[in-house]
DOZADO-932025 format. One record per residue (C-alpha): x, y, z. Coordinates in nm, 4 decimals, m for minus. Layout:
X, Y, Z;
...
//
This chain:
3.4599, 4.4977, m8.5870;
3.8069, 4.6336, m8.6420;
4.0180, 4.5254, m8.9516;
4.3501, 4.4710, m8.9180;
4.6036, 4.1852, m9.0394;
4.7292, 4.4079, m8.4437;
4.8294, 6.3050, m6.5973;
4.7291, 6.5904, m6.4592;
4.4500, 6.5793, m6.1754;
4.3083, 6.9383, m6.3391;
4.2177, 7.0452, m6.7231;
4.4759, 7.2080, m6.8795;
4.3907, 7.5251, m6.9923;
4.2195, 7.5857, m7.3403;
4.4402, 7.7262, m7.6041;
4.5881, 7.7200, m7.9649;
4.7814, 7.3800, m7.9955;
4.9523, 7.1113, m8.1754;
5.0203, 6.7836, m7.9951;
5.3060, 6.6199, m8.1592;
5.3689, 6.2610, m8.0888;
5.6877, 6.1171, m8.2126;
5.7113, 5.8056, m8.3306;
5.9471, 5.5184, m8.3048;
5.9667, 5.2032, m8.5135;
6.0013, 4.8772, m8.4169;
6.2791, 4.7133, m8.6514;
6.1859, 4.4444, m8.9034;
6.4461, 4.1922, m8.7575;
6.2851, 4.1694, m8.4397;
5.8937, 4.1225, m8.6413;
6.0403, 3.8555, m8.8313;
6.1434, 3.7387, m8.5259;
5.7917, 3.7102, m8.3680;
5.6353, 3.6359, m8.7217;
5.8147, 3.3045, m8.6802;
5.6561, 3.2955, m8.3375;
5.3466, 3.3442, m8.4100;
5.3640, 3.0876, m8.6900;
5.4780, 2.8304, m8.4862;
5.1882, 2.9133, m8.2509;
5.0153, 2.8442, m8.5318;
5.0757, 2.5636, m8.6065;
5.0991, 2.3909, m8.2518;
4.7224, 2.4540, m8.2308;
4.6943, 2.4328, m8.5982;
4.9285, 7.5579, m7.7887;
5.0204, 7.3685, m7.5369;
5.2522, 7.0917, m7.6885;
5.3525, 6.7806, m7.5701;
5.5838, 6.4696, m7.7123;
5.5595, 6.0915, m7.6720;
5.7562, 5.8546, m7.8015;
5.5654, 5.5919, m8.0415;
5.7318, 5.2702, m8.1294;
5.5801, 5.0342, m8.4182;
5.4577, 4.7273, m8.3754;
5.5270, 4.4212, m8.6156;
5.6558, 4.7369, m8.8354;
5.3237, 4.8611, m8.8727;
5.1451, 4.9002, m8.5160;
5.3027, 5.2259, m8.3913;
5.2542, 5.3014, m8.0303;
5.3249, 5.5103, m7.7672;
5.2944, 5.5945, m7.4369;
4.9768, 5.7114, m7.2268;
4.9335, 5.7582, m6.8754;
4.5828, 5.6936, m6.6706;
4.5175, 5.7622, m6.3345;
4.6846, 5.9944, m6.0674;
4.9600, 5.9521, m5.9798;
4.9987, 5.8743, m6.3664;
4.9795, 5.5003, m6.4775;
5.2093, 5.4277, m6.7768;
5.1170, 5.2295, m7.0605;
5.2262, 5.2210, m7.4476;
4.9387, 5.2248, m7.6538;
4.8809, 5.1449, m8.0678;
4.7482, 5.5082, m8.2359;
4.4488, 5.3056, m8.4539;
4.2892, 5.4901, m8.6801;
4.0797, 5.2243, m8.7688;
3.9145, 5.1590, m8.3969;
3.7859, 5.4231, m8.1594;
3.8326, 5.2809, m7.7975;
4.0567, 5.3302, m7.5822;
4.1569, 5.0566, m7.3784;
4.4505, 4.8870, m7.1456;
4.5443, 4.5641, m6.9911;
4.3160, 4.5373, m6.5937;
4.4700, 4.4362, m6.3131;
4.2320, 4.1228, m6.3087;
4.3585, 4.0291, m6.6085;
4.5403, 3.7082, m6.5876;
4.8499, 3.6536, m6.6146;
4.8704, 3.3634, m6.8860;
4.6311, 3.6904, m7.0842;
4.8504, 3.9730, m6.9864;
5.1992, 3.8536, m6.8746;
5.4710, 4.0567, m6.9373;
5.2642, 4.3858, m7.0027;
5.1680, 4.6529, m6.6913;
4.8031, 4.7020, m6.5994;
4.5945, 4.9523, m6.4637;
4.5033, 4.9124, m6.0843;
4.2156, 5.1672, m6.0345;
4.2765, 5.1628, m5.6487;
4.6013, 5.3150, m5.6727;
4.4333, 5.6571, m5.8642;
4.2508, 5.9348, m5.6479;
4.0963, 6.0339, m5.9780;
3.9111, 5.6743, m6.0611;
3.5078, 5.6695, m6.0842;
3.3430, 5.3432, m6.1136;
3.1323, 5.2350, m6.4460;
3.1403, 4.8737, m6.5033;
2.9498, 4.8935, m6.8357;
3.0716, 4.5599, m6.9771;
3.3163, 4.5712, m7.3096;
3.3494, 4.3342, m7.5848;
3.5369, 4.4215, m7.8929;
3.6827, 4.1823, m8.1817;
3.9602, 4.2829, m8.4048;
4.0864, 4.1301, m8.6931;
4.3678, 3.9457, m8.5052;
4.1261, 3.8941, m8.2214;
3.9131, 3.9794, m7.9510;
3.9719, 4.1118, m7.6305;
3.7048, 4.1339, m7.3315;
3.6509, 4.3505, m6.9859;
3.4111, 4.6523, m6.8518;
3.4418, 5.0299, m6.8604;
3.6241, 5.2775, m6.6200;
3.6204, 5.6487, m6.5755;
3.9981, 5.8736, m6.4882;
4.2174, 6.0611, m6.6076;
4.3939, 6.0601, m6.9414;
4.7397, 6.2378, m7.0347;
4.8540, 6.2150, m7.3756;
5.1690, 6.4229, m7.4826;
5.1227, 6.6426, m7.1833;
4.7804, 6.7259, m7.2190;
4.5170, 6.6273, m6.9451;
4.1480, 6.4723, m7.0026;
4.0113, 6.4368, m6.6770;
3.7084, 6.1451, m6.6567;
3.7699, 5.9757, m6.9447;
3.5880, 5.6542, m6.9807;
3.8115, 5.2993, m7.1352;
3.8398, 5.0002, m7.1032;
4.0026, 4.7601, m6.8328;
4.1029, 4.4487, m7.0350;
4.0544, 4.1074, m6.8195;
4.0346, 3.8673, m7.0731;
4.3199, 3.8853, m7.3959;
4.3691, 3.5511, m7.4907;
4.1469, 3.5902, m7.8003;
4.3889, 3.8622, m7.9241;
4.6615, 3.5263, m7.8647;
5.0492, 3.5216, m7.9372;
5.0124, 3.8738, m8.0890;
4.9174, 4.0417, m7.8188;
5.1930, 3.8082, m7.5946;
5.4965, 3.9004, m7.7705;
5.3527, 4.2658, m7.8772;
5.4815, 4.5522, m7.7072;
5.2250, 4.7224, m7.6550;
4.9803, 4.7372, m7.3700;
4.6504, 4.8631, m7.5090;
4.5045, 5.0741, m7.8411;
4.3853, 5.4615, m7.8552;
4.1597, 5.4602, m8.1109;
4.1035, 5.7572, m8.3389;
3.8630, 5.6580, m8.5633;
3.5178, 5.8484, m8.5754;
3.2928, 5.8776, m8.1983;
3.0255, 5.6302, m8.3691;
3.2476, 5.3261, m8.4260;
3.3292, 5.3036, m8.0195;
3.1550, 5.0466, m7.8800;
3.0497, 4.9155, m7.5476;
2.8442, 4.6197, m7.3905;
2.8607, 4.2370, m7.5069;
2.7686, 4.1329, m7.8406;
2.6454, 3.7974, m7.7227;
2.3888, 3.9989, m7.4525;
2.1637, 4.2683, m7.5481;
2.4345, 4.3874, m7.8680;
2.6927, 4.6607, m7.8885;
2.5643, 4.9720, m7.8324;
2.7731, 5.2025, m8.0757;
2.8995, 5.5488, m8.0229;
2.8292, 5.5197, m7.6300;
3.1873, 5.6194, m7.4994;
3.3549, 5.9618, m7.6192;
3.6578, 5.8980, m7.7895;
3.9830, 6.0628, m7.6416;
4.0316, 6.2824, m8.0023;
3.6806, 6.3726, m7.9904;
3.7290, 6.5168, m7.6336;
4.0442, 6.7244, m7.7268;
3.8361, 6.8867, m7.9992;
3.5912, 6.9523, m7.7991;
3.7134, 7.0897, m7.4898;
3.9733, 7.3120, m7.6964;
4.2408, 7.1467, m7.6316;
4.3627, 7.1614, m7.9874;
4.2105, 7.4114, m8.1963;
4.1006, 7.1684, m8.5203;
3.9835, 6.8663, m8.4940;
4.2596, 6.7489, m8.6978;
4.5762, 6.4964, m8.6591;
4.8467, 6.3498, m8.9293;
5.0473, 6.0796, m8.9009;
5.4184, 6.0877, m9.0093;
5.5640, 5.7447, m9.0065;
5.9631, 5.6786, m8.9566;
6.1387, 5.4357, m9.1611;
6.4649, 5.2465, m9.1410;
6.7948, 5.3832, m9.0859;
7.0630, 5.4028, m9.3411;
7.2988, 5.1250, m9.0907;
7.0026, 4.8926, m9.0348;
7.0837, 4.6512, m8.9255;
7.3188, 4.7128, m8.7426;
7.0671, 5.0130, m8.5848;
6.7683, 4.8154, m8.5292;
6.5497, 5.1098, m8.3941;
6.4347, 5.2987, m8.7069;
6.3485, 5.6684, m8.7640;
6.0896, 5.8211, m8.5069;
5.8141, 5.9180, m8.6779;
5.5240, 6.1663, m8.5391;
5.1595, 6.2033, m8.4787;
5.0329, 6.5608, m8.4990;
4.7299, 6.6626, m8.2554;
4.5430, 6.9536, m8.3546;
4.6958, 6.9981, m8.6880;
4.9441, 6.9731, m8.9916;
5.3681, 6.9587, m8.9464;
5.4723, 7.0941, m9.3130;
5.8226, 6.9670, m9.2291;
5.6882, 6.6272, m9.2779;
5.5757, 6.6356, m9.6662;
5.6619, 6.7630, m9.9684;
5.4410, 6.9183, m10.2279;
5.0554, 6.9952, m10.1562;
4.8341, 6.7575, m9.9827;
4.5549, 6.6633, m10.2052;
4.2348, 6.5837, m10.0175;
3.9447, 6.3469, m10.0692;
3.6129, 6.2587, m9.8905;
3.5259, 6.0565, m9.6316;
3.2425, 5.8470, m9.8015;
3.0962, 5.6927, m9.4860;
3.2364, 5.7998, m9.1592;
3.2981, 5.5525, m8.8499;
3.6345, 5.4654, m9.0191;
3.7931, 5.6761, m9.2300;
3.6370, 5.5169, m9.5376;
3.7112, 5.6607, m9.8654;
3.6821, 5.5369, m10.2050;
3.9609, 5.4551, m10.4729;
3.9757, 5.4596, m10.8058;
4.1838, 5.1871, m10.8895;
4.4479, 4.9499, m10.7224;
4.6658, 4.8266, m10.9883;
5.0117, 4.7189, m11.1488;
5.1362, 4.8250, m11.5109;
4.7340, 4.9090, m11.6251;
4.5782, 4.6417, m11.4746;
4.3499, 4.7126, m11.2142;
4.2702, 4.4620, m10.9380;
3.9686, 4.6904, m10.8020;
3.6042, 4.6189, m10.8832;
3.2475, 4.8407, m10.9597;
3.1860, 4.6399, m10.6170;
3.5322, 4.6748, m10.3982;
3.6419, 5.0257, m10.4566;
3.5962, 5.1502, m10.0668;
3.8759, 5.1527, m9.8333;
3.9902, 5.1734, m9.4867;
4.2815, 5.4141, m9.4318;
4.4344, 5.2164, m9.1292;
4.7126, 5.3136, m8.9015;
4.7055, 4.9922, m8.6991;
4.7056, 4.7310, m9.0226;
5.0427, 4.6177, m9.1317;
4.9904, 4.5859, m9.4805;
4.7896, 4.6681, m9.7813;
4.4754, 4.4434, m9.7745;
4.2351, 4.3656, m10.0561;
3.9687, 4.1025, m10.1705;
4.1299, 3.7649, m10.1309;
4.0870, 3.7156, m10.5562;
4.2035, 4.0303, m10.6368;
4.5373, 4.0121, m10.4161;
4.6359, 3.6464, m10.5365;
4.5579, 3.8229, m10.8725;
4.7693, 4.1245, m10.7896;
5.0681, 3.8387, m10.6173;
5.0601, 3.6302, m10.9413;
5.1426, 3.9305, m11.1686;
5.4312, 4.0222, m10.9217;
5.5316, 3.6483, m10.9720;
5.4564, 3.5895, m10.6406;
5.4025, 3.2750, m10.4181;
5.1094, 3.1954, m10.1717;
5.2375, 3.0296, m9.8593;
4.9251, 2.7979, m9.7645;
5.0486, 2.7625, m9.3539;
5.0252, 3.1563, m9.3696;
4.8505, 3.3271, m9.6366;
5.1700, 3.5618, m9.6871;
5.3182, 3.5838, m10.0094;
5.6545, 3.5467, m10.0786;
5.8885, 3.5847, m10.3679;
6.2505, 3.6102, m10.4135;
6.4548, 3.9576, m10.3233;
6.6797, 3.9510, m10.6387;
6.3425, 4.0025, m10.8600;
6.3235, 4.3493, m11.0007;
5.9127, 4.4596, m10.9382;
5.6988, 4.7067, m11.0751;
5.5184, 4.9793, m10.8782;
5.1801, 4.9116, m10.7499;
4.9753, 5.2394, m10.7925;
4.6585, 5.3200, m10.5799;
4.4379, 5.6109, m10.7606;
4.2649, 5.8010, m10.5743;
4.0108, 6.1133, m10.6718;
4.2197, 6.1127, m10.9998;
4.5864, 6.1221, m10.8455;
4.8202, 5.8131, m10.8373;
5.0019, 5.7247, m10.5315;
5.2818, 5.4589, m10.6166;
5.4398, 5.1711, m10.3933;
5.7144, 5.0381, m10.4688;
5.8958, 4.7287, m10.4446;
6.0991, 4.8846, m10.1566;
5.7863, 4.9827, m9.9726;
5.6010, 4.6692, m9.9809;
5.8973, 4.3983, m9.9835;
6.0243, 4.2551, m9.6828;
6.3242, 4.1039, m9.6645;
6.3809, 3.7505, m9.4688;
6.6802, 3.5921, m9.5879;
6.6940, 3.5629, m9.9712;
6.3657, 3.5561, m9.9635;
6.1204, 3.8713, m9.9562;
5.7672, 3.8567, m9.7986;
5.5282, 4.1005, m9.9339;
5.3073, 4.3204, m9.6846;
5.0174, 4.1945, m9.8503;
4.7543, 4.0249, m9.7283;
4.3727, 3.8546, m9.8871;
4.1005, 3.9697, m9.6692;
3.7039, 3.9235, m9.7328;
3.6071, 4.2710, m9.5546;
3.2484, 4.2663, m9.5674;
2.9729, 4.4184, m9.7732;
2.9126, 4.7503, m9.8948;
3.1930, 4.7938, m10.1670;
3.4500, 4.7696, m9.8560;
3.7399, 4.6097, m10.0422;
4.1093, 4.7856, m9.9322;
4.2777, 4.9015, m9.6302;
4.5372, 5.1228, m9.6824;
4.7432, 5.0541, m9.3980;
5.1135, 5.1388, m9.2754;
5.2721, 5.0487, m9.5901;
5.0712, 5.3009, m9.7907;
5.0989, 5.5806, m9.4990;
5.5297, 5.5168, m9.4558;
5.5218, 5.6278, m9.8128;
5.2116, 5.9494, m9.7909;
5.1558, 6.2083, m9.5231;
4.7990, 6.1036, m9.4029;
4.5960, 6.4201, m9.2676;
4.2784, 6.3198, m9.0673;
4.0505, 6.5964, m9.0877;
3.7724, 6.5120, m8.8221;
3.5548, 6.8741, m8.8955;
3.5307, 6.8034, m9.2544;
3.5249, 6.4375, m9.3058;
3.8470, 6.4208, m9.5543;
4.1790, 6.2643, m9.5684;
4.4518, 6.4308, m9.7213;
4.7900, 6.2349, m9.8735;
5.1005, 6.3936, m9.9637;
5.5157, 6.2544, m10.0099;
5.6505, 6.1857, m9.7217;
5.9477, 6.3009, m9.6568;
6.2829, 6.1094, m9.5980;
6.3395, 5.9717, m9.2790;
6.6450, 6.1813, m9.0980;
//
């Protein structure tokens, strides 16, 4: 399960490389926009380089675009660090499911093989069904010929996100062993049974480390009146020093499949909100917010003076409020949010990018998602299971 609160016909040549995807962000206007949609849903139904632009998605989801299939095939896709398939809207996928977003039509590719493995996966915001296909795969300019996704036929279980999203599919880039393929409800997912795209640049040498690091863009300085934010960056193969200040401090990946690592603390003015029992996290590209046990964030809301909106779950307090920090610890360093990072602003009132979420067993308590990385330079480091944080710089 994922968490989350949403070509060239030849190989290009091995050689010393960083990918560098830049990154554009989708402006908060327009996700308070569709928040209100999707509330009212709701409650009707109570060396080679290569760029590509990434937007962000409900100001968190940051995508970008893909190609499959030659000729190429273009789609945008969310960069998920917390999934590891790769998939993209079918062309039998209806059109109450998929309307308004492109889809893949494997009999327009010279490239496509047949698999037809069936696919089932369930995010946090929903599920999404279809089967398996094999073609090619550019990403920033680099090729990876017979690369196996998913054709999406059914979406409706990923609902009004997915319909007023803009983005057509997810590249996952979490470890190989969380992709998944076959139907939970026939025989079980079988895990780790499709290479991951990331995995396959490693290998084949496409990038020389097995390495990325996401930079992620912030507002501009006339927002709103410029509603398309900073571009940030994802970095293939590597680190962009431009992007951070100071040294990156590093810390281990305690179980890999997501990047799971484990905090010391999440807390406000000395009081900690973590637990012997909830001190894993996710670090999550595709997660809006910063989600924690549903006790200890109406715990963590109440000391911020914040209100619970029961049609929602959001929390909400006023804009004109002066707040404190909240400060994750992690391997013995502190890495502060503050009010400006995790308040929202929607009229006079601000909605904090926070959300309760029971996350299962196993000490899995956190994910540290967008609003944590806008704030740190997040290294992925695939070859030695670690995550590295550092400042972020400012947006130009």
């Amino acid at each position: 399960m994922k968490f989350t609160a949403l070509c060239l016909a030849s190989m290009v040549a091995a050689s010393s490389a960083l990918l560098r995807v830049p990154m554009k962000k989708r402006s908060d206007e327009e996700f308070l926009a569709n928040r209100r949609e999707v509330v009212a849903a709701r409650a009707n139904q109570l060396t080679d380089t290569g760029d590509v632009v990434i937007n962000n998605y409900e100001n968190a989801q940051y995508y970008g675009e893909i190609s499959l299939g030659s000729p190429a095939q273009n789609f945008e896709v969310i960069f998920d660090t917390g999934s590891a398939n790769l998939w993209v809207a079918g062309k039998d996928c209806s059109s109450t499911n998929c309307k308004g977003h492109p889809t893949y039509d494997s009999s327009a590719s010279s490239d496509y093989v047949v698999n037809g493995t069936t696919f089932d996966i369930e995010y946090g915001s929903g599920a999404c069904t279809g089967f398996l296909s094999q073609d090619t795969l550019n990403v920033g300019g680099l090729t990876l010929p017979e690369q196996i996704f998913a054709e999406i036929t059914d979406a409706s279980g990923m609902g009004v996100g997915y319909k007023v999203g803009k983005f057509d599919g997810i590249l996952g880039l979490a470890f190989d062993e969380l992709a998944v393929c076959g139907d939970p409800n026939d025989g079980g997912y079988i895990p780790g049974c499709v290479p991951t795209p990331f995995g396959r640049l490693a290998s084949t040498g496409l990038i020389d480390e097995a390495v990325f690091s996401f930079y992620l863009g912030g507002l501009t300085p006339d927002f709103p009146a410029n509603m398309t934010g900073f571009p940030g960056e994802l970095t293939l193969g590597g680190i962009d020093e431009d992007h951070y200040t100071g040294d990156l401090a590093y810390v281990p990946v305690s179980k890999a499949g997501y990047w799971q690592i484990t905090v010391d603390s999440v807390g406000i003015d000395g009081t900690d909100f973590s637990t012997a029992d909830t001190r894993e996290a996710i670090v999550d590209s595709g997660t809006s917010m910063l989600v924690g046990p549903p006790d200890a964030m109406d715990q963590l809301a109440d000391k911020l003076g914040a209100k619970k909106m029961s049609s929602t779950g959001e929390y909400v307090v006023g804009c004109h409020k002066d707040l404190p920090d909240i400060e994750v610890t992690i391997a013995g360093v502190d890495y502060s949010i503050s009010s400006d990072d995790y308040m929202l602003k929607d009229g006079p009132i601000c909605i904090l990018l926070m959300l309760g979420m029971d996350l299962g067993p196993e000490g899995l308590g956190w994910i540290l998602g967008d609003v944590f990385m806008r704030k740190y330079y997040t290294v992925f480091d695939m070859d030695q299971e670690r995550v590295g944080f550092a400042l972020a710089k400012a947006s130009e």
